[in-house]
N, C-alpha and C positions, 0 to 999 in steps of 0.2 A: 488450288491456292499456289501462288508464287512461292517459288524459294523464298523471296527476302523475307515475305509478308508472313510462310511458315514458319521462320527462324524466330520472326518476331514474337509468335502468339509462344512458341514452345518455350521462350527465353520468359514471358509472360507469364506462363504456367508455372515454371519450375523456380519462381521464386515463394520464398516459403513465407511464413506468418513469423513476422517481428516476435521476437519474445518480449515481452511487457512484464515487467515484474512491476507489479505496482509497493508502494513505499510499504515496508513495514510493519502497517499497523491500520486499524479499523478506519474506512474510508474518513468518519465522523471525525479522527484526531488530526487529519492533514485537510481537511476542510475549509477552504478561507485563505488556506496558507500564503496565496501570494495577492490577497483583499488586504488595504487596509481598515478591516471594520473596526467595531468597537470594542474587540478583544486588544488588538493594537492599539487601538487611541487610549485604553488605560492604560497599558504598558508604555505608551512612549510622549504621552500628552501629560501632564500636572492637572490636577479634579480642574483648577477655574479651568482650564482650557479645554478641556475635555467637556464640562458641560456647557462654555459658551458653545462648542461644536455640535453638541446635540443638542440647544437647543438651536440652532442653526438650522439644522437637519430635521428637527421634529416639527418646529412652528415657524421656520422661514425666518428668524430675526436676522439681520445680518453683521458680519462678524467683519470687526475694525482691525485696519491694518497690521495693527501690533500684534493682535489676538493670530492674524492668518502667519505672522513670520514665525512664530512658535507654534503650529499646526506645522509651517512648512519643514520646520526645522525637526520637527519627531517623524513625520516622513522621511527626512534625508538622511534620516538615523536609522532607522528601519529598512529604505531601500537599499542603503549601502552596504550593509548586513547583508543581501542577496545578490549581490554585485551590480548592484545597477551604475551605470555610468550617462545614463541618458534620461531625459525628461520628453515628455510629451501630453499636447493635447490631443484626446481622441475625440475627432464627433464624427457626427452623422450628417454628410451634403445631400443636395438632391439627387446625387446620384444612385442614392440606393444602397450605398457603398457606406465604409468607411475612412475615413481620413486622418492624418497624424506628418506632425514634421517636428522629428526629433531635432533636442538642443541638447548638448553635453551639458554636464556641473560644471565641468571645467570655468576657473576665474582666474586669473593673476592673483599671487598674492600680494602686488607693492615688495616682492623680497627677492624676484628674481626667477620665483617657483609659480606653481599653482596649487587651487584648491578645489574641493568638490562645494558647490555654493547653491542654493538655496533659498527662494525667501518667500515672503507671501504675496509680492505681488507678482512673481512667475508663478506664482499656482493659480491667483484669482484671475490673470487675464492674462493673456498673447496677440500677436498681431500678425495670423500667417498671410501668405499671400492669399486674395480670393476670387482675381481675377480670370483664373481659369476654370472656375465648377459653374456648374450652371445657374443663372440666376434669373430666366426670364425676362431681363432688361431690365431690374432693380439696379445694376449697374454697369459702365462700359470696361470693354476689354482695360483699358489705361486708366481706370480708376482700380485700385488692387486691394485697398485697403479693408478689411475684414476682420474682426473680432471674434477670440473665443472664450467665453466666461464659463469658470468652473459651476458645475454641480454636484452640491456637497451633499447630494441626496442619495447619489451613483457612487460608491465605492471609489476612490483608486487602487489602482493596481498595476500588478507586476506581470511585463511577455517579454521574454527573454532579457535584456541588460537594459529594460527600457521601464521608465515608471509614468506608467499612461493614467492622465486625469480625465474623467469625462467632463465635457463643454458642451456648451452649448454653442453656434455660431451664425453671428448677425452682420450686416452691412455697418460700413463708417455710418449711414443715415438709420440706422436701426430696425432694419425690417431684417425677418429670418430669413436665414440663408439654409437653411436645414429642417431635420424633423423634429430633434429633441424639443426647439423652442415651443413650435405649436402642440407638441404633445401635453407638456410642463403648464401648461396654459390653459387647454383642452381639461386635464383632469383637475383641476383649480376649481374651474366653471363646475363639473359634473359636484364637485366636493360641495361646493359651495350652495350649489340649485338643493341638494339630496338632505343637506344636513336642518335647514331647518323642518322640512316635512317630517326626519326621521325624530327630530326632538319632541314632536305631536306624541310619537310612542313612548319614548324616553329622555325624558330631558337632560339627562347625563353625558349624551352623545356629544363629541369635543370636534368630530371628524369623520368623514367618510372617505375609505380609497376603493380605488380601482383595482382589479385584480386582472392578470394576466397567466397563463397556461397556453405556451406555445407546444406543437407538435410539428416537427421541423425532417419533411421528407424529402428524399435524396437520391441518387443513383451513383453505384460507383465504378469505373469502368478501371482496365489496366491501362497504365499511363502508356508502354509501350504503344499498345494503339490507340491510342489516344493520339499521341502522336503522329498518328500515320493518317488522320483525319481530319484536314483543313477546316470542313465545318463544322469537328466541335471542337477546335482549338481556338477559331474565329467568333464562333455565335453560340456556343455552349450546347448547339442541338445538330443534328444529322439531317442536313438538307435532302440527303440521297438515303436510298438503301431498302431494299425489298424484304418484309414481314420474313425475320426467320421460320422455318417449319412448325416448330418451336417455339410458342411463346410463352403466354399467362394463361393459355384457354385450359389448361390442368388445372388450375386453383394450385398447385402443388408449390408454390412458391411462398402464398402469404402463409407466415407463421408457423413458417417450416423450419428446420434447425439453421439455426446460422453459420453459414460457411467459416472456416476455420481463419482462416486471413481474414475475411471480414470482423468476425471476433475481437482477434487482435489489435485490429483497428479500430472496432468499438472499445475496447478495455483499455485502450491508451485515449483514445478523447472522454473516455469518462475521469478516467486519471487527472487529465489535463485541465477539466472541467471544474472537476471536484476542487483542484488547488486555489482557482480563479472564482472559488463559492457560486458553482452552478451546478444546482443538484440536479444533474439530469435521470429522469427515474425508470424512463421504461428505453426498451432496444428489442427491435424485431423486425423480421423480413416485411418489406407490404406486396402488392398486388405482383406488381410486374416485377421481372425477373433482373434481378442487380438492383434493386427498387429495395430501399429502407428507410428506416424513422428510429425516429427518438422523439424523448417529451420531456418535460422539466416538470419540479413542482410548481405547482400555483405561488406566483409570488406578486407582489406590487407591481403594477404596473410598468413605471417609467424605467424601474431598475432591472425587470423581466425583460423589460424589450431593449436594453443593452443587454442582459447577456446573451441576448438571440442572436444579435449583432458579434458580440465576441466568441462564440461559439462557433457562427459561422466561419468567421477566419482561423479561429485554429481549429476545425475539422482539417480545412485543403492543407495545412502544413501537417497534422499527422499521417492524412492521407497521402500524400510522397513518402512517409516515411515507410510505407508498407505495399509502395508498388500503385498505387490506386491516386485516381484523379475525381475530385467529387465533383459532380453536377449538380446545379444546383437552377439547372432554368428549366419552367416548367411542365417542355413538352420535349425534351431529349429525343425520343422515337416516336416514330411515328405508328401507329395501330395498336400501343399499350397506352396502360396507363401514365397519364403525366403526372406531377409533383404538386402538391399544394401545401401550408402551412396553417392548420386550422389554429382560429387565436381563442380559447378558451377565457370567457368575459365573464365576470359578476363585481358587485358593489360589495361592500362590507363598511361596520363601524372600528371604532377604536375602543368601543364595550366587546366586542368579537361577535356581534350578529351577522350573519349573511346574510342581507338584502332580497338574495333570489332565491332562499330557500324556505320552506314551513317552518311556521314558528311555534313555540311551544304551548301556544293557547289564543285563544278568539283574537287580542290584539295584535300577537304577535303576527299570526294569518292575515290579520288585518292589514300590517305594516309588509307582507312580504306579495299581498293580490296587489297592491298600491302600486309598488315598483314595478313588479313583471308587466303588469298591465300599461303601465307608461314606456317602460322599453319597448315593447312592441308598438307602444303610439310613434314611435320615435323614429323605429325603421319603414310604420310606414309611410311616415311625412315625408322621409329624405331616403326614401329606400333608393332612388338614382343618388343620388350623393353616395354614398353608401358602397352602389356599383364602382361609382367612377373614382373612391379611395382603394379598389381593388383592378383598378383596370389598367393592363400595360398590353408590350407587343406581345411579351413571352405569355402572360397567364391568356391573352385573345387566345391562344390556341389549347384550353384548356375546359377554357366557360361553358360549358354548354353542348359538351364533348360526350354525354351520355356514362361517363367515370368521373365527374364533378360536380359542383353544382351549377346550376340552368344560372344563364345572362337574367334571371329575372330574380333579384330579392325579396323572399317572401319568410317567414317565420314556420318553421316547426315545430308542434306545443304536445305531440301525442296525445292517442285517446282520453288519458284521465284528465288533463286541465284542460281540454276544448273541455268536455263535460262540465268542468268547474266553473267554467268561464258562461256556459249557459245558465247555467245554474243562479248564478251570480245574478244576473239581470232580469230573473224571471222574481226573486226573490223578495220578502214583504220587508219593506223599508224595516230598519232596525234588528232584522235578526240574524244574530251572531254568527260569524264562520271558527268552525273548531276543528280539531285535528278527528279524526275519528279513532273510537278506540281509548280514547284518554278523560272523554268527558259522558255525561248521560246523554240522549238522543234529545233534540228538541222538532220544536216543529219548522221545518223548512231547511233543517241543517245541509251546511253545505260541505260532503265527505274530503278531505283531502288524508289520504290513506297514512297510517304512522309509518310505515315500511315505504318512503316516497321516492326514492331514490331507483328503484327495480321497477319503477309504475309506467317509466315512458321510452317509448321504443325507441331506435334511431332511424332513422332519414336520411339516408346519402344523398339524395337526389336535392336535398334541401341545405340552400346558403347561410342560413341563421334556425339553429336547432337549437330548442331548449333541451339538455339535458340533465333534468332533475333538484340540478343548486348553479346554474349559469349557463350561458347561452354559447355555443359555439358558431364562431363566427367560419364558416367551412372554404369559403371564398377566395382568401388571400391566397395569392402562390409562394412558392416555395423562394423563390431569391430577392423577394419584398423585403421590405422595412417593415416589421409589425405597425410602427409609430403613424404609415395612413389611415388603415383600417380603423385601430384606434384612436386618432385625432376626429376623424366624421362619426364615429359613434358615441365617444365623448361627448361631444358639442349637442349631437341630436338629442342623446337624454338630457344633457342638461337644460334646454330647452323646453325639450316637452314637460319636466319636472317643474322648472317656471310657471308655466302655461297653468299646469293642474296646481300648484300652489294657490296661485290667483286665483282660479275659480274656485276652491276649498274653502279659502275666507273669504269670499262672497257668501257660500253655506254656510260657512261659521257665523258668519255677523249677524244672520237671520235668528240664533239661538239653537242651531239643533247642534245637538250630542256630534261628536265626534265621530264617533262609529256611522251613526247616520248621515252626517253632512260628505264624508269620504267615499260611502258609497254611491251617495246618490250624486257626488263626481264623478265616479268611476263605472256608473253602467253607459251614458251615454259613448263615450271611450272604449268600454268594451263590446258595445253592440259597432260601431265601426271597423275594428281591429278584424272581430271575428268575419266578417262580411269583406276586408279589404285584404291583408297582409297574410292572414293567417292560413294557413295550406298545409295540408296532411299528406296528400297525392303524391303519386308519381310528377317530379320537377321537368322531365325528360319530354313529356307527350305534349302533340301536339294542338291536344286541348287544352293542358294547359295553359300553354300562349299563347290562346284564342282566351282563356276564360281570365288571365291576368292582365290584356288588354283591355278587356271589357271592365274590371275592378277598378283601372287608373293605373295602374303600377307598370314603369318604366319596362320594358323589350329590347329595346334598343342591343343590338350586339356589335358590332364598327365602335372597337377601342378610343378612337377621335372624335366620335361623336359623344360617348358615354362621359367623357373626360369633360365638355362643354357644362355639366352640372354642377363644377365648381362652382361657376359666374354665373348661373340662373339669382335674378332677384331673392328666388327661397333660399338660400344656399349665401349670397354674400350679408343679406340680416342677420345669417343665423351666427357666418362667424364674427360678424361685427359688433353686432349688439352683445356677444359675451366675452368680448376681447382677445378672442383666438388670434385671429388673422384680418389685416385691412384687403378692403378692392384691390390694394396693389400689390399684395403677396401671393394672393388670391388667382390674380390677372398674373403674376412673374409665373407660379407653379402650373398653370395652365399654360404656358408657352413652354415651360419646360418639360411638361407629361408629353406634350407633342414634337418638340424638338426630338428629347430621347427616343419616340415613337419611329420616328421618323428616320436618324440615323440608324435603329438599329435594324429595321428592314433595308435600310440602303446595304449596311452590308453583309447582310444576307443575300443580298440578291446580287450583291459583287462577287460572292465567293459560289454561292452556288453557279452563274454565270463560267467564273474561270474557271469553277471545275469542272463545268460541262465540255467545253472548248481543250481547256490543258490536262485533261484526266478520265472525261467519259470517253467524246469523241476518239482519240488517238487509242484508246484499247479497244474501242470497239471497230478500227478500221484494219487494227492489227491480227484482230481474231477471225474479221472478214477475208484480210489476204490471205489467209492459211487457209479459209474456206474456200476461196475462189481457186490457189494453188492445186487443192483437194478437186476442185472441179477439174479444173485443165486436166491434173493428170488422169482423172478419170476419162476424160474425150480422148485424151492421149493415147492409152489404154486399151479403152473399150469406147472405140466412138459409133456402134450402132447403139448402145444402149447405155453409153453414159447419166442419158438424163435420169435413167430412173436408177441407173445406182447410184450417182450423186445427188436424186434428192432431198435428202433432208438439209446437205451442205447447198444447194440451191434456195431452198424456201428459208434456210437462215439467214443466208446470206442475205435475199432479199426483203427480209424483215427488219435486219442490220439497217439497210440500205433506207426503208420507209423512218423509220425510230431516225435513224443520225440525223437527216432534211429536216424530219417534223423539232428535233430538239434543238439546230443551226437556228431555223428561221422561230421557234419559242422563245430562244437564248437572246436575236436579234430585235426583234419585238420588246421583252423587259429592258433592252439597252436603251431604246429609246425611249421608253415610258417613262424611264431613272432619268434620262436625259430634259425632258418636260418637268418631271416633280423638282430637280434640284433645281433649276429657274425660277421656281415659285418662292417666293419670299414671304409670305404670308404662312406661321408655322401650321396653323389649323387646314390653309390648305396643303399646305404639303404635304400632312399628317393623312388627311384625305386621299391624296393621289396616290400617297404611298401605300394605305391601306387598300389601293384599288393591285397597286403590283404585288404586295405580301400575299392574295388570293391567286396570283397568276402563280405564285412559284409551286404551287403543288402539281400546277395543270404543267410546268418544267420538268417537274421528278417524276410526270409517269414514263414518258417513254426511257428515261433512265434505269426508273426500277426495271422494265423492260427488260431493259437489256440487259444490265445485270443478270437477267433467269438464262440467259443465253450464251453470252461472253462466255467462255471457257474460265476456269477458275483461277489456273495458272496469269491469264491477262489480264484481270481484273482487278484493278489498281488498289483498291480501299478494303479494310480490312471489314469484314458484313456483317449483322447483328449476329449472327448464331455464333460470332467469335466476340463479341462484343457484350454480348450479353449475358455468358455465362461464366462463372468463376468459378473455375478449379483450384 
């Protein structure tokens, strides 16, 4: 290792673990602390305004100007109490990203002075620029104009002297510009499709929501060489770099004690977390090495998948604060495991039933085979759709990686509900499904065990697992917006819930019983399911995707072609006819999945390029001359028998010498291919070509990793995973 490079990693080491003293007092009393929930809006709202706001927030009615300048007005009373001096709308572009363009309170007062100001129509709308995120061609560069409308469903909140609203955000012509819209819209549809089937069980049911449970994985390296690493400073992952000695193949990493820095840096973003009412509940090592996770509580939806969003940004600021830089894309290294973001899915009422789990007796069983079994109708109709709400450049290198789940979406139901599930259809019209164990035996009963929860295995290999009371959607990667995954799964069920509605009271109108008209919708549906979607097996083999092709179900792995299931006929009905999203938002985020595609291999393959040329080549011709040096003096020397005492400085040298040619003329090859795709104006083919040179850059990093096993360690410009990967 170089001087500079050792001075780095040791200055790296000997930085210690933050002390983190968290406040006080039991996590529970500083909870929320910088949300304005509804603990605040009694303290700083008056009842009428307070419950015009809920109901705002609980039944969507919406709340008149005067009503929003005294909402605004107890905000700025509250904010100002924490020092805030800045306002903000927060949303979410297509970028992936989050967005905000802070505005002062600052006003003139007419006296000479100023004042901190406030009112309701800066909280219900703003007008930032929107000319430069991406939009698919919804608009031109020189039209800028873009919209952001508050969602009063989302908390606001307080990050540092700033008091961030979440928004939503649309074009001057009203199509989304973001994910919040389609989401917001998306779980409307599912709300709306669920609540009349669920009112068959229970006619009290006012609402159904969505729930969400993110489990949100990460890697963290030391910033110092982080630093010292153009490709992950540039593209979040390691273009180069030869499998440490050392990796994951001990197991000895998952769920091993947590490193003491690392610690501290968990115990300050849960701090952080906690203040901003995101109860994050679990923390521990995963597979690969510098490889962690966290998980949140199950919470609603649209307001879980912003905290995911704001969580993700204040991990990388507390992570500076303790030496550490967070990755957050989903294949960092190469020969471990990469990063994904499993999004933990079920239905629920506003009675408190859960949808996807056993109910407490024959009907309630009734009401919870109804939903599981249309969810899985759901993913198999649009299980490409489904793919292509998870598919980018970073998670392509992830899919199907034999440590993820397979490019193929199929459903995991474990032993006990495939059983149930046969059961179910083999069964004589009318007789009851009960819990076992709680009722007498009948004839034909169908067991679903009272301990149901401990009854179904897991399935790594598998992209959509039931586990037990909701379905884990395993797929998404790790620096995603939850908001796609769940806008195509929304829309699917609620579709499919449509679909079996219709045909229910078709059975109904005939006069059969409830119980029997439900069933005898629901075995046709699950004799399909079980034959199509549903999969127990290893995801990984290569029967599999022989025997998934044979079923119907989508293969497809090329990111730019999976991406094209947007805009299939099945796919723009589905969003149209429930008011998600038109052909032409539709048509904008498919040129944007491939734009983004598209740049983000470009510059990968720009930096892996100049690092080959300005950082491989030059150490490895500089370790050559000391070789060759090494030779002369040997013929110098000893020139009857030079050759064989210098050869192993000969056979390196000339292995030097084949590696540097083969990675010139590799390097010059991707230049020109880049030089073809960027003339392509068409983004799906660009998307294409590109994805033709994203496959070449591996065939780039062999003879690199090469060389690196050879280069003396002193010459070797980049800091290597064995220094990278572990944390002292």
């Amino acid at each position: 290792m170089s001087k500079l490079r050792f001075d780095v990693v040791q200055e790296a080491f000997k930085k210690k673990a933050k002390d983190v003293t968290a406040p006080n007092e039991r996590q529970s009393a500083y909870f929320g602390e910088l949300v304005f929930n509804r603990d605040k809006m009694r303290k700083y709202l008056d009842s009428k305004v307070f419950n015009a706001l809920v109901d705002c927030i609980d039944n969507g009615h919406p709340l008149d100007l005067s009503t929003a300048d005294k909402v605004a007005g107890g905000m700025k009373e509250w904010a100002l109490e924490h020092g805030v001096t800045h306002i903000t709308h927060w949303f979410q572009p297509l970028t992936e990203l989050t967005a905000e363009k802070h505005d002062s309170m600052l006003e003139y007062d007419g006296k000479g002075g100023v004042i901190e100001a406030f009112n309701g129509k800066s909280l219900i709308q703003q007008e930032p620029d929107a000319s430069s995120f991406p939009s698919g061609g919804i608009r031109a560069t020189f039209e800028a104009r873009g919209y952001t409308a508050w969602d009063p469903t989302s908390p606001v909140f307080i990050q540092g002297d700033t008091l961030c609203i979440p928004t939503v955000f649309i074009s001057y012509t009203g199509e989304a510009l973001d994910y919040k819209t389609p989401l917001k819209k998306s779980l409307k549809a599912v709300s709306e499709a669920a609540l009349p089937i669920c009112r068959l069980f229970n006619p009290d049911v006012k609402k159904v929501y969505s729930y969400l449970g993110w489990e949100q994985e990460y890697f963290l390296v030391d910033e110092d060489l982080y630093a010292a690493r153009p490709d992950l400073m540039l593209t979040g992952r390691t273009l180069v770099g030869h499998a440490s000695s050392k990796n994951q193949q001990l197991d000895d990493h998952y769920f091993a004690a947590i490193p003491s820095r690392v610690a501290a840096f968990m115990r300050e973003l849960e701090i952080e977390g906690c203040k901003l009412g995101i109860p994050l509940k679990t923390r521990h090592n995963e597979v690969a090495p510098n490889q962690f996770e966290f998980a949140s509580i199950y919470g609603e939806c649209n307001l879980s998948n912003d905290q995911n969003q704001m969580i993700m940004n204040t991990m990388n600021t507390v992570a500076r604060k303790h030496g550490f830089v967070v990755l957050l894309h989903e294949k960092p290294f190469a020969g471990i495991n990469g990063s994904g973001k499993h999004n933990n899915w079920s239905l629920g009422t506003d009675t408190g039933t859960q949808l996807l789990a056993p109910g407490k007796d024959a009907l309630g069983n009734l009401q919870f085979v109804t939903f599981f079994v249309n969810v899985l109708a759901a993913v198999q109709r649009h299980n490409a759709l489904l793919k292509a709400s998870i598919a980018s450049a970073t998670n392509e290198h992830r899919l199907g990686a034999n440590e993820a789940p397979p490019a193929i979406v199929s459903a995991f139901l474990g032993r006990t509900m495939t059983e149930v599930l046969r059961k179910l259809v083999e069964l004589p019209s009318g007789t009851p499904i009960e819990i076992a164990g709680k009722t007498g035996a009948s004839v034909g009963l169908v067991e679903i065990p009272e301990i149901f929860l401990d009854n179904t295995d897991r399935n790594r290999t598998s992209p959509f697992a039931f586990t037990g009371n909701r379905f884990e959607f395993r797929a998404v990667g790790s620096s995603s917006n939850c908001a796609g995954a769940m806008i195509a799964l929304s829309a699917a069920v609620a579709q499919q819930l449509n679909l079996f509605k219709g045909d229910l009271d078709r059975e109904l109108a005939t006069g059969k019983p409830l119980e029997i008209a439900v069933m005898d919708t629901l075995k046709p549906i699950i004799r399909s399911v079980i034959d199509v979607v549903c999969f127990d097996g290893n995801g990984y083999s290569d029967e599999w995707q022989r025997e998934a092709a044979r079923r119907g179900l989508d293969t497809e792995r090329s990111a730019p072609e999976i991406i094209k299931a947007y805009t299939t006929p099945e796919s723009v009905e589905l969003f149209t006819s429930l008011g998600i999203m038109t052909r032409k938002e539709l048509e904008a985020r498919n040129e944007v999945k491939w734009e983004m595609y598209s740049k983000k291999i470009q510059i990968e393959a720009r930096v892996l390029g100049r690092m080959a040329i300005n950082h491989i080549i030059p150490a490895a011709l500089a370790y050559q001359n000391a070789l060759l040096k090494n030779i002369s003096l040997m013929k110098e020397n000893f020139p009857e028998s030079y050759k064989e005492k210098a050869s192993v400085a000969i056979k390196l040298s000339d292995k030097i010498s084949g590696w540097v040619t083969e990675l010139e003329s590799l390097v010059g090859n991707m230049v020109e291919a880049r030089k073809k795709a960027n003339a392509i104006t068409d983004e799906y083919e660009k998307a294409v070509a590109y994805h033709k040179i994203a496959e070449s850059l591996s065939t780039i990093r062999t003879p690199i990793d090469q060389l690196e096993e050879v280069v003396d360690n002193d010459t070797w410009p980049l800091p290597k995973y064995r220094e990278l990967l572990f944390i002292n």
